[in-house]
N, C-alpha and C positions, 0 to 999 in steps of 0.2 A: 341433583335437581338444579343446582346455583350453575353447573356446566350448560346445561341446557337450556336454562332461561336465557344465559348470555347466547351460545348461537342462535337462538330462535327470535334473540331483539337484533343481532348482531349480521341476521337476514333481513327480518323486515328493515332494519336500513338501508339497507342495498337495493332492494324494493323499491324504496322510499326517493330513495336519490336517485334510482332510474326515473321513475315515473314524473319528477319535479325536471330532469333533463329534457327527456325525449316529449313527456305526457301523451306516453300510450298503456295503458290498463288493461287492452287487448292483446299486446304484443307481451308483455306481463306472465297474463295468464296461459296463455300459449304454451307458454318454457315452462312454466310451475306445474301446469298438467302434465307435461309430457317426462321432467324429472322425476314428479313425482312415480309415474308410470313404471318408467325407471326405477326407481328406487329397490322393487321387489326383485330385478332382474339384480341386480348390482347386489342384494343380500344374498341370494340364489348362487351365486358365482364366488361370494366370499365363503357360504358353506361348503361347498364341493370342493373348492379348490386352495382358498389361505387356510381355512381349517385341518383340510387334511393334510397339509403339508407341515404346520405349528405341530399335531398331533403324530405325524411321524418321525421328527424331528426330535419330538415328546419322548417318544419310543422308543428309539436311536440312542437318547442320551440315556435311559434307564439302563438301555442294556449293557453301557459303556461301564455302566458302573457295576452293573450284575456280574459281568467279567471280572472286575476286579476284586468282586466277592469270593466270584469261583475260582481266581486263583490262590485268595488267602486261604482258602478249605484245603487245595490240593500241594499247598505250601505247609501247612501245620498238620494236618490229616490225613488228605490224598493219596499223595504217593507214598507214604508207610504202608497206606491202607492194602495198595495196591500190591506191595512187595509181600506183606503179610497173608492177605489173601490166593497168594498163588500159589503159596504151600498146603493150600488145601483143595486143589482144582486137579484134577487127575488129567493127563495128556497138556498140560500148561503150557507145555513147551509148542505146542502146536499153533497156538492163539498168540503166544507171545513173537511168533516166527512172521507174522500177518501183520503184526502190529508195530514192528521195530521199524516207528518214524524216523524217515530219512530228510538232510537238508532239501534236498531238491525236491520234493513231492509236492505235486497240484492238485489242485481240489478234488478229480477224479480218485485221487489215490486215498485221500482221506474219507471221502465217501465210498469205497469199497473196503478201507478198514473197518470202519464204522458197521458196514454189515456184517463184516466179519465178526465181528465183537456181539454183535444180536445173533449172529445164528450157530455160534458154538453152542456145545452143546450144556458146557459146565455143572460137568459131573464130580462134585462135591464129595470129598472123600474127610470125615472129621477125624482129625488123630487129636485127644487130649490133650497131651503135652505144649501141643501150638496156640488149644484155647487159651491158658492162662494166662500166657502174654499179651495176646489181641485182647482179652479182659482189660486187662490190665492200662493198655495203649490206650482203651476207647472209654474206659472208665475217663482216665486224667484227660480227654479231653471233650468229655461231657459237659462241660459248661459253654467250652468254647464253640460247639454242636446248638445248645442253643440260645444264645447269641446269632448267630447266621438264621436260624430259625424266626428270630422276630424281626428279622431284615426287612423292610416293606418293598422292597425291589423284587423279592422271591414271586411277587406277583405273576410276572413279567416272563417267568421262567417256570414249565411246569415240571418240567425234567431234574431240573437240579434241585426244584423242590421237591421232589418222589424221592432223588437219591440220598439227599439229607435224610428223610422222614425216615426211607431203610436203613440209614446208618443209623441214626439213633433210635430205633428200633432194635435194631442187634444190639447196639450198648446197653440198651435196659435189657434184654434177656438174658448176655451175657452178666450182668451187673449183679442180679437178684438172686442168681444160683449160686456165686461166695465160692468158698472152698469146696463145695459140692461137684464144681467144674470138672473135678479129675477122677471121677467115679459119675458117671452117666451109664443112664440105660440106655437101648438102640434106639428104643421108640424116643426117645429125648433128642439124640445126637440127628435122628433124620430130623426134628422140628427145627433145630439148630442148621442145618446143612441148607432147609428151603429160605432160611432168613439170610444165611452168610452168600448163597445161590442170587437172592435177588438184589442187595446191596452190589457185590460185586459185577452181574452183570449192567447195572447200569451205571456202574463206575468207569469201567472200560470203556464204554461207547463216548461217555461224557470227560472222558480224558482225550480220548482223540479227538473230539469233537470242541477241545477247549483248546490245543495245540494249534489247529486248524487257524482259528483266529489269534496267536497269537503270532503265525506266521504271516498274515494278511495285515496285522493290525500294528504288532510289536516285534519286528524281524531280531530284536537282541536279546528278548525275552525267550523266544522260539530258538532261539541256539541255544540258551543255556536247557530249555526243556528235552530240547532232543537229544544231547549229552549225559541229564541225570535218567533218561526215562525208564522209569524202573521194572517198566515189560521187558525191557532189555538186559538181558544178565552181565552183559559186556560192557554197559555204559559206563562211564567215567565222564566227569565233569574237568578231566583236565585234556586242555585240547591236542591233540597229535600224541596224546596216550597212550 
């Protein structure tokens, strides 16, 4: 209010000191009608246009930092997940053959992984013995599941919020069955297969899909990604290996 009363006196002076110059009231009003006129054109113009650029801007910077969430997930969780997971995916090696990020690859090649990675078929084969440890794995880092979870950036990202949600989802199923793990009935181990089936496939798309940028964005982060990436059985993080 005290802003506005000062430009609003801070005009009428200029007004004021016209009119005591020139002494025209006419010529005055002229300009004040037709600014005014203006005025709605000039608001009109800051919505469509400064607006939407502060707001994607806005947008831009959330996502900047959603990355950086998604690589702590795929740093502490991720790529375990990912390695553990493929011991239970029948024909693995088929998906992992499509998927073995290369340094030179352009966006084309990463969006025809990425298809790749949706349209396998990921037929889930449960062996016991591999539950206990993925238990195990996803249990300890249950906490740190959610934490990412109350992130306020997860907004901004509807995908990495689905695959968070499937991961810790399989953590509580996995979680609540104990020692029971290693003595399952069929009907149990298929309920298990369509959780571990939907976690995983949208792990893989959103691994490639988080690589992607950090070759556009962080070309020294995207080498060391493509060295450890754990689709690859071959990789090694040490260079000329």
């Amino acid at each position: 209010m005290t802003l506005s009363l000062i430009l609003l006196g801070a005009s009428a002076l200029g007004y004021t000191v016209h009119f005591l110059i020139f002494k025209d009231a006419h010529h005055i009003f002229i300009y004040m009608v037709g600014d005014i006129a203006f005025l709605f054109m000039d608001v009109l113009l800051t919505i469509l246009l400064i607006e939407r650029l502060l707001s994607r801007r806005d947008k831009m910077s959330k996502l900047n930092k959603l990355n950086m969430v998604i690589g702590t997930f795929f740093s502490e969780v991720g790529l375990e997940l990912l390695s553990k997971f493929s011991t239970f995916i029948k024909d693995c090696e088929n998906l992992t053959s499509k998927l073995d990020i290369k340094p030179d690859w352009g966006k084309r090649d990463f969006l025809q992984a990425v298809k790749a990675a949706h349209d396998f078929s990921y037929q889930v084969e449960i062996d016991e013995k591999d539950l206990a440890p993925l238990r195990d794995f996803l249990t300890d880092k249950r906490s740190f599941l959610l934490r990412l979870l109350e992130n306020p950036n997860l907004l901004e990202h509807d995908r990495f919020t689905d695959l968070l949600w499937a991961v810790f989802h399989l953590t509580e199923e996995l979680h609540y069955r104990g020692d029971r793990i290693e003595n399952l009935p069929e009907s149990d181990k298929k309920h298990l297969a369509i959780d571990l089936r939907r976690a995983y496939v949208q792990l893989t798309s959103e691994w490639v899909t988080y690589t992607m940028h950090l070759q556009q964005s962080y070309p020294f982060l995207f080498s060391l990604a493509v060295r450890i990436n754990p689709l690859d059985p071959q990789s090694t993080p040490i260079i000329g290996g």
